[in-house]
N, C-alpha and C positions, 0 to 999 in steps of 0.2 A: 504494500500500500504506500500512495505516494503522497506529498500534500501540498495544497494550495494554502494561500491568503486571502482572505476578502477583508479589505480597509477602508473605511469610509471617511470623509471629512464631514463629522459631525461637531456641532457645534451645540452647549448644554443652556448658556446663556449669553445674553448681547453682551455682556463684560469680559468673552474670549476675545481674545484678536484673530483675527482669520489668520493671520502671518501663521502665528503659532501653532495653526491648526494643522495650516498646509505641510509646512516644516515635519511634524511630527508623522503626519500619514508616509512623506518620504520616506525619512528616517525608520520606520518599519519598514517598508518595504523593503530598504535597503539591508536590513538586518534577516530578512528572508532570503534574499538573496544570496547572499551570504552565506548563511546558515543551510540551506539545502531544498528550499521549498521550488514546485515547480513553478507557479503560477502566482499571481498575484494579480485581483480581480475588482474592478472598480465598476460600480452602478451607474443608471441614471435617474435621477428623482429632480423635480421641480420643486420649486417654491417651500422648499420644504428644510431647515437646519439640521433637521434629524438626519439627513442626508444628502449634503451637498454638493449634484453631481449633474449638474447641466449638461455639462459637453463631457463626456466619460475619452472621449480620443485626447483634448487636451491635456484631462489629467494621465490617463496612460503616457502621452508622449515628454512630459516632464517626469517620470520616472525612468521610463527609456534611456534621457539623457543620464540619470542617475544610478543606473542599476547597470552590470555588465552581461548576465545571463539569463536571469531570470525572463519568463514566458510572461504577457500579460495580457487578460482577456478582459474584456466585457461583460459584468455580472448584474444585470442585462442591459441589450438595447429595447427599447420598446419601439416593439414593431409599429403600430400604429401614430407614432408620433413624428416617421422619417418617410419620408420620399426614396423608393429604390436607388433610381441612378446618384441621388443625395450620400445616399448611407453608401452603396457599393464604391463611391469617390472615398468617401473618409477613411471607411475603416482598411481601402486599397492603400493610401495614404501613409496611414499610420504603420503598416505592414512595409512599406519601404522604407520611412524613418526611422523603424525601430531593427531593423535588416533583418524581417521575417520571423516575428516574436510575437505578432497578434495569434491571439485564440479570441474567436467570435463567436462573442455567447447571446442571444436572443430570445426575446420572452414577451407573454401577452400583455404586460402591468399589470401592477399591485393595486393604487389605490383608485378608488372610485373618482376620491376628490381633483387625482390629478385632470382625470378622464373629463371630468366637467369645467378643466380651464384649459387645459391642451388641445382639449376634442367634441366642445361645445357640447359636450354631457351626454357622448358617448356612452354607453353599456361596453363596461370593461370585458366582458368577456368575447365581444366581439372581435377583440385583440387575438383571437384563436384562431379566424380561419383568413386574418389581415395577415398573420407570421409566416401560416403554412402556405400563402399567397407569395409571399413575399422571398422566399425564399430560394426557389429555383429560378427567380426572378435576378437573382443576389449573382446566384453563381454561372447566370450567362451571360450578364455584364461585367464578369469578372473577364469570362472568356474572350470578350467581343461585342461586335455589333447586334444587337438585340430588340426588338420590337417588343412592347408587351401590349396586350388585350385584355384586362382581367373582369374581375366582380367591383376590388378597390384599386384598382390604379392603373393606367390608362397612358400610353407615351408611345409616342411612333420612335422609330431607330435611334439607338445612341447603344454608348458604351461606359465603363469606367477609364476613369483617365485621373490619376494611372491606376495600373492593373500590379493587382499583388506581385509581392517578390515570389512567397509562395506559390506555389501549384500542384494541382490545377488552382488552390485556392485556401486558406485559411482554414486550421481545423473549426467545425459547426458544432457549437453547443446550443442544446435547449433545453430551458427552464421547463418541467414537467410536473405536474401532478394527478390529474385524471388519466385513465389508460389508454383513450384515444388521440391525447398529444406525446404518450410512449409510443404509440402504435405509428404516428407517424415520422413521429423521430428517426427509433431505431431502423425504419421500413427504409430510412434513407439514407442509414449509417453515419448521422450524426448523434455524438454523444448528448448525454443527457446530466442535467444537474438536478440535484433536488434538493429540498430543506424541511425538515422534519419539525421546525419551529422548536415547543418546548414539548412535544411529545415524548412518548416514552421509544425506545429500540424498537420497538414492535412496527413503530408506523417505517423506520428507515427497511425492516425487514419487508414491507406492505411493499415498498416502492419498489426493494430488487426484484421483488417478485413479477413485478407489470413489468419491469424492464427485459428479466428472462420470458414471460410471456410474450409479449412483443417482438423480441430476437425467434422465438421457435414460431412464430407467424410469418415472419421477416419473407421478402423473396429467396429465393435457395442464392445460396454464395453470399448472402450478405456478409459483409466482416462485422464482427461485435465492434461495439463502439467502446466508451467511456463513461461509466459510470461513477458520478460524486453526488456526495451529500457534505451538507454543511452545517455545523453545532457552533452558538456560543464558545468560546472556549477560554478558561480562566485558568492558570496555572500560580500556585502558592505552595510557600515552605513549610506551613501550618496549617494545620486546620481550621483554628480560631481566623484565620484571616478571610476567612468563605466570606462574611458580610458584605462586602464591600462590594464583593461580585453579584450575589445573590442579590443585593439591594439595586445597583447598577439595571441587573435584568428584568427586578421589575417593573423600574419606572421606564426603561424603556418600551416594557411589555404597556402599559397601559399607554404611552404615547400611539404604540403602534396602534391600535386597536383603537384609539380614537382615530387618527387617519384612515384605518381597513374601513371604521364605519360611520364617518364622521359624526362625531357623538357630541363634539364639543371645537368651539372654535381654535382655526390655527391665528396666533398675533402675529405678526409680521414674524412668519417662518416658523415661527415656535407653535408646536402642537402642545394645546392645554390638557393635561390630564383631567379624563374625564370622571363625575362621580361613581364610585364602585360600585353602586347599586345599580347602574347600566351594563355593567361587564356581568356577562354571564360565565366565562372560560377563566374564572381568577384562581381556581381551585389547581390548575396549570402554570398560575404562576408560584404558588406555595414553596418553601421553603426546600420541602423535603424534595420536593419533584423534580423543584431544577437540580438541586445536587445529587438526583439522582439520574436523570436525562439527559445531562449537558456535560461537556466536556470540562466540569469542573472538579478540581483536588489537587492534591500535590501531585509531584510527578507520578510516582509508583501508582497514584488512584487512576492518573488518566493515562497511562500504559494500560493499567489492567483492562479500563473504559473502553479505551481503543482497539483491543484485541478482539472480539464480538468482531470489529465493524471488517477488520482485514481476513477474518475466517469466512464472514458473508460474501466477500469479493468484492469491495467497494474498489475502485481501483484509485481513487482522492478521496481524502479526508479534508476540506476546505475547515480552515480554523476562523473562526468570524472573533475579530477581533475590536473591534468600536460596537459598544452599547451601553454608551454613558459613562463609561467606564473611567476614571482619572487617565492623563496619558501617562504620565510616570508606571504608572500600574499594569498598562497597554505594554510599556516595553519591558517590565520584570517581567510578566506573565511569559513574554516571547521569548526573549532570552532563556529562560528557565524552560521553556518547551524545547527550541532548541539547543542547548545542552543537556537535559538530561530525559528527556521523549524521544525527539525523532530518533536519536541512536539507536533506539529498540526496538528498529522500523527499516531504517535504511541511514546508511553511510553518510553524515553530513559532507556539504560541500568545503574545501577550503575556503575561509575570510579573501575578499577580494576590494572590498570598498569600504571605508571607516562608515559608520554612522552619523559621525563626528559632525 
């Protein structure tokens, strides 16, 4: 089993400085890099501090300049928010700047709230059959001169310009959760990401399971793809320092779920936590649950944690590292992963770029 990063630039209150924020997102990633990880994976969210990720190719491409090996994908584009020949430019782009280090990851979106200022109030889920549109659309403008006719989008002849370093073309991830966007995934032999939120094992087993379904549906020769799942993940020397994290995940647990359901307003970016007595799923954010679902403990807890996930076949372990979390804390927790986890996984990389 191998492992990814997903790093946000989130911001907790207007009294952050962005500098500091930015700085800090590098500075992991650099320390992944470094450390041995494969990937390191950057969102796109609107209007939103909890996740500040407009242009997800920009912040890749100031990593790029900052990192020397490390792979960095898109954790996700949102399909319905880009114009083909638009996206198939960028993310071609980026793939040359970064001398063939994009992974292109793509997904229906998350929140409702973005759907009604992106997409004049859109039904998010219509984001399903805009991606699976959009996609074969992706990789003949990578090819060449392309015409498309569709259901959502509509463009006589063009092409990307430029065209990936890669070829034919950038490996394809998709964000999944129902078995009919496994089904179309793997049917195409692009990988698959998933997140289990604060579930227990049982839902990451749920999702290999549509993944191997889908692969023995698959047309004959298809190649398996790539399958990851992504956890919280908190690493500490003690046990009594659980708080910190545990507390971290819940008030981001309740930001989120204001935004999944708009329950309460956002103030200029910042998602108000909304009253408990609206949350019905708070029994998931409990104490016990998350330390027992989430990639939280000291080292030896989250070895043990992580063995389950590399006996299921996961092939990434993506470590989700910003959730409110202090960043000082962000970088012990990392550093303590890799030094004394990934070793009981796979061979760290040699140090190549200070953090500094």
């Amino acid at each position: 089993m191998r492992f990814n990063l997903v790093i946000n630039m989130e911001r907790f209150s207007p009294d952050q400085d962005m500098r500091d924020i930015a700085r800090h997102t590098t500075e992991m990633v650099q320390m992944a890099d470094q450390g041995g990880f494969d990937i390191a994976w950057a969102a796109e969210h609107h209007a939103i501090e909890m996740t500040i990720a407009p242009g997800p190719f920009q912040l890749l491409s100031h990593w790029a300049a900052h990192t020397s090996r490390i792979r960095l994908g898109t954790a996700c584009i949102v399909a319905p928010y880009w114009h083909p020949i638009k996206l198939a430019g960028e993310a071609a782009m980026f793939d040359l700047l970064s001398d063939g280090r994009l992974e292109f990851g793509i997904g229906k979106g998350a929140y409702q709230r973005e759907f009604d200022r992106m997409m004049n109030g859109m039904e998010q889920n219509l984001g399903v059959p805009m991606m699976l549109e959009m996609l074969p659309a992706l990789k003949e403008l990578w090819k060449g001169d392309y015409e498309h006719d569709g259901e959502y989008w509509q463009f006589p002849t063009a092409t990307s310009c430029p065209k990936p370093l890669q070829t034919p073309h950038p490996p394809i991830w998709v964000a999944a959760r129902d078995p009919g966007t496994f089904d179309a995934a793997v049917a195409e032999g692009y990988s698959v990401m998933t997140w289990a939120l604060t579930r227990p094992f049982s839902e990451v087993e749920a999702y290999m399971q549509r993944f191997e379904d889908s692969l023995a549906k698959a047309p004959v020769g298809t190649k398996r793809p790539r399958f990851m799942t992504m956890r919280h993940a908190g690493i500490y020397e003690k046990p009594e320092e659980a708080d910190v994290f545990v507390e971290a995940i819940q008030k981001q647990g309740r930001q989120f779920e204001n935004l999944f359901r708009k329950l309460k307003p956002v103030v200029n970016g910042f998602a108000q936590e909304p009253d408990p007595a609206d949350l019905t799923n708070q029994h998931e954010y409990e104490r016990g649950n998350l330390l027992a679902n989430l990639m939280l403990g000291t080292p030896d807890e989250v070895i043990a944690k992580l063995k389950p996930y590399e006996e299921l076949g996961v092939d990434y372990f993506c470590y989700c590292a910003s959730y409110h979390l202090p960043l000082e804390q962000q970088k012990k927790s990392l550093r303590l992963f890799i030094d004394e986890v990934l070793p009981a996984f796979q061979e760290p990389e040699p140090a190549r770029l200070s953090a500094e």
